[in-house]
C-alpha positions as a Python dict, from the first residue, in 0.01 Angstrom:
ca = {
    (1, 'X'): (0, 0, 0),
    (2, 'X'): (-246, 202, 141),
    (3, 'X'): (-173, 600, 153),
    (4, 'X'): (-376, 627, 464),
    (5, 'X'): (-796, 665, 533),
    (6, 'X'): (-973, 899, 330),
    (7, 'X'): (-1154, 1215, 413),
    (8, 'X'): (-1483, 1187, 370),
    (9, 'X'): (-1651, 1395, 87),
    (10, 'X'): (-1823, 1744, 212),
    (11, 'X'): (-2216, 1788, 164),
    (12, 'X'): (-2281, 2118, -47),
    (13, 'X'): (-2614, 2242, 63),
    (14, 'X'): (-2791, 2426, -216),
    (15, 'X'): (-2996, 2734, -168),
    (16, 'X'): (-3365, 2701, -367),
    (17, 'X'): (-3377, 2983, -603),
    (18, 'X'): (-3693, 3097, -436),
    (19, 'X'): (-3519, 3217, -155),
    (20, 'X'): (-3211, 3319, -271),
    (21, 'X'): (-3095, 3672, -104),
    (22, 'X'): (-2991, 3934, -378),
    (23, 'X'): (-2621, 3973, -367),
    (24, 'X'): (-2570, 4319, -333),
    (25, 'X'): (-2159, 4422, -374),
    (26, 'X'): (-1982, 4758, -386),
    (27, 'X'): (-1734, 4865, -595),
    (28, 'X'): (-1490, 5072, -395),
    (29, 'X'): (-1302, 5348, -566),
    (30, 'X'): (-905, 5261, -512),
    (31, 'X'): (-724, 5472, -184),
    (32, 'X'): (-750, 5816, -270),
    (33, 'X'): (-419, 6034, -240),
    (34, 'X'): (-273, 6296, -418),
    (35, 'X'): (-371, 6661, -521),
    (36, 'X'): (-755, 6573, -664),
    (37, 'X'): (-791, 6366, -298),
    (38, 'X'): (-670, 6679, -127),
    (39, 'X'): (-941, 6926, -344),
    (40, 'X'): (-1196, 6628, -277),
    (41, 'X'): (-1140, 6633, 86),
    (42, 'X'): (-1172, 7014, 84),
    (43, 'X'): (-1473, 7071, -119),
    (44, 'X'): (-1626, 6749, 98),
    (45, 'X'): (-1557, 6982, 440),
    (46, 'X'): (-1693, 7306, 290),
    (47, 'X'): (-1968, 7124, 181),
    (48, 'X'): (-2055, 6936, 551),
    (49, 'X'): (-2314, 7151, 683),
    (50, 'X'): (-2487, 7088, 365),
    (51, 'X'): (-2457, 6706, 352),
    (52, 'X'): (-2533, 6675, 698),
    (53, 'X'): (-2898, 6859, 630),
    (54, 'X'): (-2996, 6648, 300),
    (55, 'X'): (-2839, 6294, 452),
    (56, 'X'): (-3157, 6202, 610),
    (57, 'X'): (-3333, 6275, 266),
    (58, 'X'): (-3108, 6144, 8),
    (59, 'X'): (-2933, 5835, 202),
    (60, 'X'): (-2998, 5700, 553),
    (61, 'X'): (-2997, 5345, 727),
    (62, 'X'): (-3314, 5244, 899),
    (63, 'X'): (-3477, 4921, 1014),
    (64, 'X'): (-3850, 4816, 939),
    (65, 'X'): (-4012, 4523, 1093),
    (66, 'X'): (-3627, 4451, 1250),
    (67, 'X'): (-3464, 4440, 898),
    (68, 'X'): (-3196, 4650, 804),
    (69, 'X'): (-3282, 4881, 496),
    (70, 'X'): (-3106, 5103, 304),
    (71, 'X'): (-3320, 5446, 180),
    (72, 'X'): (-3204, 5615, -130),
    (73, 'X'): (-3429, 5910, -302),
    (74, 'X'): (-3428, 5958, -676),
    (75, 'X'): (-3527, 6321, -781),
    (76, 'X'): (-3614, 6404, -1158),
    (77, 'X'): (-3350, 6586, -1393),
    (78, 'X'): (-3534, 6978, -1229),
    (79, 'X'): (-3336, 6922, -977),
    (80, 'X'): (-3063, 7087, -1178),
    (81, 'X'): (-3259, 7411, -1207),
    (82, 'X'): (-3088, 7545, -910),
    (83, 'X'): (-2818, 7770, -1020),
    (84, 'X'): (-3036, 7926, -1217),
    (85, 'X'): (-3257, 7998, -970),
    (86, 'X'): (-2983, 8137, -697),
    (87, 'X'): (-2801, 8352, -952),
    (88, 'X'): (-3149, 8509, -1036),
    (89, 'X'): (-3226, 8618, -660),
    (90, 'X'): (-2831, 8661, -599),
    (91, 'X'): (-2752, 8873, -934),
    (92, 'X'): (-2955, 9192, -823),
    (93, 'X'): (-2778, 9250, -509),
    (94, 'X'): (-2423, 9175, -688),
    (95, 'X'): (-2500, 9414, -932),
    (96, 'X'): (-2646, 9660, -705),
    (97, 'X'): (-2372, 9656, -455),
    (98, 'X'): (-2122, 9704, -763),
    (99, 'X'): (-1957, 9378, -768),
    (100, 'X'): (-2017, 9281, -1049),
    (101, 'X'): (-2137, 9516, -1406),
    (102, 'X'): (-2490, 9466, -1542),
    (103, 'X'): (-2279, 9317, -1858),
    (104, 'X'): (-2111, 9081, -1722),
    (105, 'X'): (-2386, 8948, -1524),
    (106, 'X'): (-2597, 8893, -1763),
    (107, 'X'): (-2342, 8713, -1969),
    (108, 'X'): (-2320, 8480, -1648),
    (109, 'X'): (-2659, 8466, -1594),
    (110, 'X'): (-2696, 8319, -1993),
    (111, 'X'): (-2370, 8063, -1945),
    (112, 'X'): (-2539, 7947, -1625),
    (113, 'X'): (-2889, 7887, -1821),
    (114, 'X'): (-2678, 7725, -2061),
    (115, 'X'): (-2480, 7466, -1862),
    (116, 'X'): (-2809, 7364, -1696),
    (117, 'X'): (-2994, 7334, -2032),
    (118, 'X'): (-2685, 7064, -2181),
    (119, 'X'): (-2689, 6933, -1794),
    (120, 'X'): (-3064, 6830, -1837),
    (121, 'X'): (-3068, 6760, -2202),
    (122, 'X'): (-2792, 6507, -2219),
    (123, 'X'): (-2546, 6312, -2096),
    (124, 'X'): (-2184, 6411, -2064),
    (125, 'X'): (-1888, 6174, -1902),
    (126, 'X'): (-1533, 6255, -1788),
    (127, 'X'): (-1430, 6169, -2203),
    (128, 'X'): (-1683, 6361, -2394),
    (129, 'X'): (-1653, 6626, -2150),
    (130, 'X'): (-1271, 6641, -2223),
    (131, 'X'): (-1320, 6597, -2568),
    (132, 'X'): (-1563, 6879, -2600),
    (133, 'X'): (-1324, 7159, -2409),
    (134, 'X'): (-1019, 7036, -2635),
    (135, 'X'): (-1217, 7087, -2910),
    (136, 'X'): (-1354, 7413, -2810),
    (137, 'X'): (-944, 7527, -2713),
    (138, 'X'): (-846, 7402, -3064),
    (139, 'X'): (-1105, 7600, -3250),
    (140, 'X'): (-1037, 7929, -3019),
    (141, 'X'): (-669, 7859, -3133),
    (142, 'X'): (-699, 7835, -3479),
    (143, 'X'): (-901, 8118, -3447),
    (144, 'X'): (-606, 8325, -3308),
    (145, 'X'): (-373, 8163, -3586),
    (146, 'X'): (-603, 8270, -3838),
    (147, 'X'): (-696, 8619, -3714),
    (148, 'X'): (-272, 8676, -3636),
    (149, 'X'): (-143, 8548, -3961),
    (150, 'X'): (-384, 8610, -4256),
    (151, 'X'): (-540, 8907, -4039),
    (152, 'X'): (-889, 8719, -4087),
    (153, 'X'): (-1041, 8844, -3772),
    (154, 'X'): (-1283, 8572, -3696),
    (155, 'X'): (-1251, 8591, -3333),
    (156, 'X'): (-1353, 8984, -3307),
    (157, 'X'): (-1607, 8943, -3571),
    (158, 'X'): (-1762, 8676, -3336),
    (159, 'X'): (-1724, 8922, -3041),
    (160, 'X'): (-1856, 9208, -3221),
    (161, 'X'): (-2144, 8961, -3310),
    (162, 'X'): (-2272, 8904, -2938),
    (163, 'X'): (-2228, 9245, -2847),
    (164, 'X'): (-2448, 9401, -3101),
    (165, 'X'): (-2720, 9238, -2879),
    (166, 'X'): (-2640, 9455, -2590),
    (167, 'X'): (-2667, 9155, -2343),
    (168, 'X'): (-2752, 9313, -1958),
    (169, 'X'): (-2868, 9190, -1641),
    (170, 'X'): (-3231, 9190, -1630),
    (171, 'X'): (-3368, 9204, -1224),
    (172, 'X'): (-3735, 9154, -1334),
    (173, 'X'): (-3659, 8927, -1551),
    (174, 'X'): (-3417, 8699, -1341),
    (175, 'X'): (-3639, 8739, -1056),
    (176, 'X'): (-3942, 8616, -1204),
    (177, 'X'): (-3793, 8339, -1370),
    (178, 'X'): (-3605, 8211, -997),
    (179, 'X'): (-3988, 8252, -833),
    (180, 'X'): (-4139, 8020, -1136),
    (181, 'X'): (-3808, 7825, -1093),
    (182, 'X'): (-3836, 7796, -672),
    (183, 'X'): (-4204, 7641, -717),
    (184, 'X'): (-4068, 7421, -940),
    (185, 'X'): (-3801, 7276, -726),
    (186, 'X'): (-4040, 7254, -458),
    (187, 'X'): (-4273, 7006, -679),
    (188, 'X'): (-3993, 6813, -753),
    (189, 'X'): (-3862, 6759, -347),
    (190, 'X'): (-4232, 6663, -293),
    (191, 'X'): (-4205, 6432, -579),
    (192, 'X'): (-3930, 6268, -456),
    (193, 'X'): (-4082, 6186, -155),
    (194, 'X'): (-4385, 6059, -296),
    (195, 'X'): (-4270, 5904, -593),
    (196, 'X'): (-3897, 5846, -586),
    (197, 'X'): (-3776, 5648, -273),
    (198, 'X'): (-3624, 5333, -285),
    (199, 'X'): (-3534, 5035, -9),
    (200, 'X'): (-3290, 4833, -43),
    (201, 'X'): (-3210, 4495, 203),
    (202, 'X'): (-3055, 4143, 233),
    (203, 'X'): (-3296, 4014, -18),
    (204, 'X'): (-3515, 4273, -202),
    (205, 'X'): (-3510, 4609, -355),
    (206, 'X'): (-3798, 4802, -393),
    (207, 'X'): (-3952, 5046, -509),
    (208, 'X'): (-4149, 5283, -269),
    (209, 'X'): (-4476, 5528, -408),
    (210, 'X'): (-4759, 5668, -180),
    (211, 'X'): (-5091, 5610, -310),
    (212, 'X'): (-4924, 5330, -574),
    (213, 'X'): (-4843, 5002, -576),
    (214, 'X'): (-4463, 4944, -513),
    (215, 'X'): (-4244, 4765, -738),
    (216, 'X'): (-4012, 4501, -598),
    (217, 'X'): (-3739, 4329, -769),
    (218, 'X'): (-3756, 3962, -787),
    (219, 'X'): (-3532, 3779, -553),
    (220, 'X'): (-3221, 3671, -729),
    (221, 'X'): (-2878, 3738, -752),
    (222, 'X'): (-2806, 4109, -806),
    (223, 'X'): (-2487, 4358, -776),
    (224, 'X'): (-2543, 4706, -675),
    (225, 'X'): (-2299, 4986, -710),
    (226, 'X'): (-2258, 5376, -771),
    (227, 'X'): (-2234, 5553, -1135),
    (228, 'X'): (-2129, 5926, -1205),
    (229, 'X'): (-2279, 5868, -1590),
    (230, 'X'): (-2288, 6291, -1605),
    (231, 'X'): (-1960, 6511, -1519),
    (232, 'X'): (-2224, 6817, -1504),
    (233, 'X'): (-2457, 6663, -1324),
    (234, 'X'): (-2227, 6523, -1068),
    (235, 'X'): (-2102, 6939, -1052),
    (236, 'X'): (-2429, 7096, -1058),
    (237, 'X'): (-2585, 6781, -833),
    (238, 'X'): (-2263, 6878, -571),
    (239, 'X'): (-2152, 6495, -660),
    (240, 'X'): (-2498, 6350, -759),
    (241, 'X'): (-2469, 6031, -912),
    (242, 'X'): (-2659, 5711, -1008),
    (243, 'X'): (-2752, 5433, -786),
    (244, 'X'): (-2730, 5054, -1018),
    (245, 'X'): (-2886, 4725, -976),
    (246, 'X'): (-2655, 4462, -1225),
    (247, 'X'): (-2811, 4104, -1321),
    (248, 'X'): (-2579, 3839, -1325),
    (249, 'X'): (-2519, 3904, -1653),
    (250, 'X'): (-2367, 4294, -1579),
    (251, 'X'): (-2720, 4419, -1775),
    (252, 'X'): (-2896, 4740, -1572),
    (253, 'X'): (-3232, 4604, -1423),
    (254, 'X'): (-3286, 4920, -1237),
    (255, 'X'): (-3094, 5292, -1193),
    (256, 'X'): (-3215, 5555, -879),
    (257, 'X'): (-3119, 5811, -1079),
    (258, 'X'): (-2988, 6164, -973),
    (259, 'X'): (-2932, 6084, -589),
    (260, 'X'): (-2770, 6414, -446),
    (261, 'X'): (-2462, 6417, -226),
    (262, 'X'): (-2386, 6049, -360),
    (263, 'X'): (-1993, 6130, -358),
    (264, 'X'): (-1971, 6250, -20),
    (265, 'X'): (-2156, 5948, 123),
    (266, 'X'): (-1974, 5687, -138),
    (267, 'X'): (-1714, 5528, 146),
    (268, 'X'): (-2059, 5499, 398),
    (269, 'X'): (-2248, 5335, 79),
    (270, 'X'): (-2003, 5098, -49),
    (271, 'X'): (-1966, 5006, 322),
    (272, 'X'): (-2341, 4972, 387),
    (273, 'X'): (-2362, 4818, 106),
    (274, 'X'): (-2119, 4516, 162),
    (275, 'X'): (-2222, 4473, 484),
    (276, 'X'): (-2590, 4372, 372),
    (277, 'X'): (-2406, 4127, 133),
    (278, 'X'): (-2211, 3967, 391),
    (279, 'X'): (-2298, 3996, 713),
    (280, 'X'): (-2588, 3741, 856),
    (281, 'X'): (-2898, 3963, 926),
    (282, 'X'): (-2898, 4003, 1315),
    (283, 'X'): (-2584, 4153, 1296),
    (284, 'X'): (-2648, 4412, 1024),
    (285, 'X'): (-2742, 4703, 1230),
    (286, 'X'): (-2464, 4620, 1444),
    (287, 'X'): (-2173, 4630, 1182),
    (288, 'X'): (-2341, 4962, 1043),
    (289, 'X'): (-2305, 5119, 1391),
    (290, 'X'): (-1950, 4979, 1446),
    (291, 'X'): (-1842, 5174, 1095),
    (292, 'X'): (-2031, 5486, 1177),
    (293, 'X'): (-1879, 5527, 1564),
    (294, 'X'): (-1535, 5439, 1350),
    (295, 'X'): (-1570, 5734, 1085),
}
């Protein structure tokens, strides 16, 4: 008996390698709620005016030639400098004005140069970063056990330590250093420009240096997405983070490193983003505009 005619089988076109658009995906972070959402969306406001300024710079949507493009700018690890350089013009008036002691500043003035130092020297996650404070709280604590119940005083020994060095507040000192630091940062903003701007679109990422030849990925199937790889960095950066190309094979073929702001633009990234993987290329710009009038 016969169970009816048959559907014919459906053709499967296949795409030739050679012009295969890279697949470009975001990951978006899960809804946000709860008290760290809250803080988030509070730091995110103070922080507007700020954002608003550097957008154009760090992340922007633009068309070339009619194709969409995405513009990221990578700036070297000196970017980090800052603090160090606003505490240095910033600590003479505090300590002038009595705000703050001469002492005290200059103890700040060394953390800062610390934190920035471990900031640009390595790499610190959410977990090591956790891992280093509760081992720092554990030591402090045995410290007090120590000092409290054998009468060892390690803790004021340590104390008395630092401040036989009669640590103060240096102006000349500071302010020198924040001039030398200022024409430093300005070097690296000019750098970025020149040497650390990237493109991404439908089908290629590349690459973008004045007076050099760019560098262009190949086209083939690629996954891009965001990366906070440094806890400090992401702090000091006010929410810097990593740019990533993925293979098919989840290997990195290529990271825009240290791209400022990146947490406060993540939702319009990961929405740019998907949009160039899955909308047809006419209607990009379109679906871009639709989000932006939405936010």
């Amino acid at each position: 008996m016969a169970d009816g005619p048959t559907q014919p089988p459906s053709e499967t076109k296949v795409v030739p390698a050679a012009v295969q658009p890279v697949v470009i995906t975001a990951h978006a972070p899960p809804e946000e709620r709860g008290f760290f959402a809250t803080i988030g969306r509070g730091i995110a406001f103070i922080f507007t005016p700020i954002t608003w300024l550097a957008r154009p710079l760090v992340f922007r949507v633009g068309k070339d030639r009619g194709n969409p493009k995405v513009y990221f700018t990578s700036f070297s690890t000196l970017i980090y400098l800052w603090p160090v350089m606003v505490l240095g013009f910033l600590g003479p008036w505090l300590v002038d004005h009595n705000f703050v002691r001469d002492v005290v500043m200059g103890w700040i003035w060394i953390t800062t140069l610390l934190i920035v130092l471990i900031c640009m020297g390595s790499d610190t996650d959410r977990n090591k970063t956790a891992a280093i404070a509760a081992v720092v709280i554990i030591l402090w604590l045995i410290g007090l056990l120590v000092e409290a119940k054998k009468g060892i005083p390690v803790l004021s020994n340590i104390k008395a330590f630092f401040e036989s060095y009669n640590v103060a507040f240096d102006k000349g000192t500071a302010g020198v250093f924040s001039i030398a630091t200022l024409i430093i940062l300005i070097f690296v903003l000019g750098a970025a420009w020149f040497d650390g701007r990237y493109e991404i679109t439908t089908r290629e990422i590349t690459h973008k240096r004045m007076f050099r030849t760019s560098d262009s990925l190949p086209r083939a199937a690629k996954r891009v997405k965001r990366d906070w790889r440094d806890l400090i960095e992401t702090f000091l950066g006010l929410g810097a983070g990593d740019v990533i190309v993925l293979d098919t094979n989840s290997n990195v073929v290529l990271r825009i490193s240290n791209v400022p702001f990146l947490w406060f633009f993540r939702h319009d990234v990961d929405h740019v983003l998907e949009v160039l993987a899955t909308t047809e290329v006419d209607d990009v710009e379109a679906a871009i505009a639709e989000h932006a009038d939405d936010a």
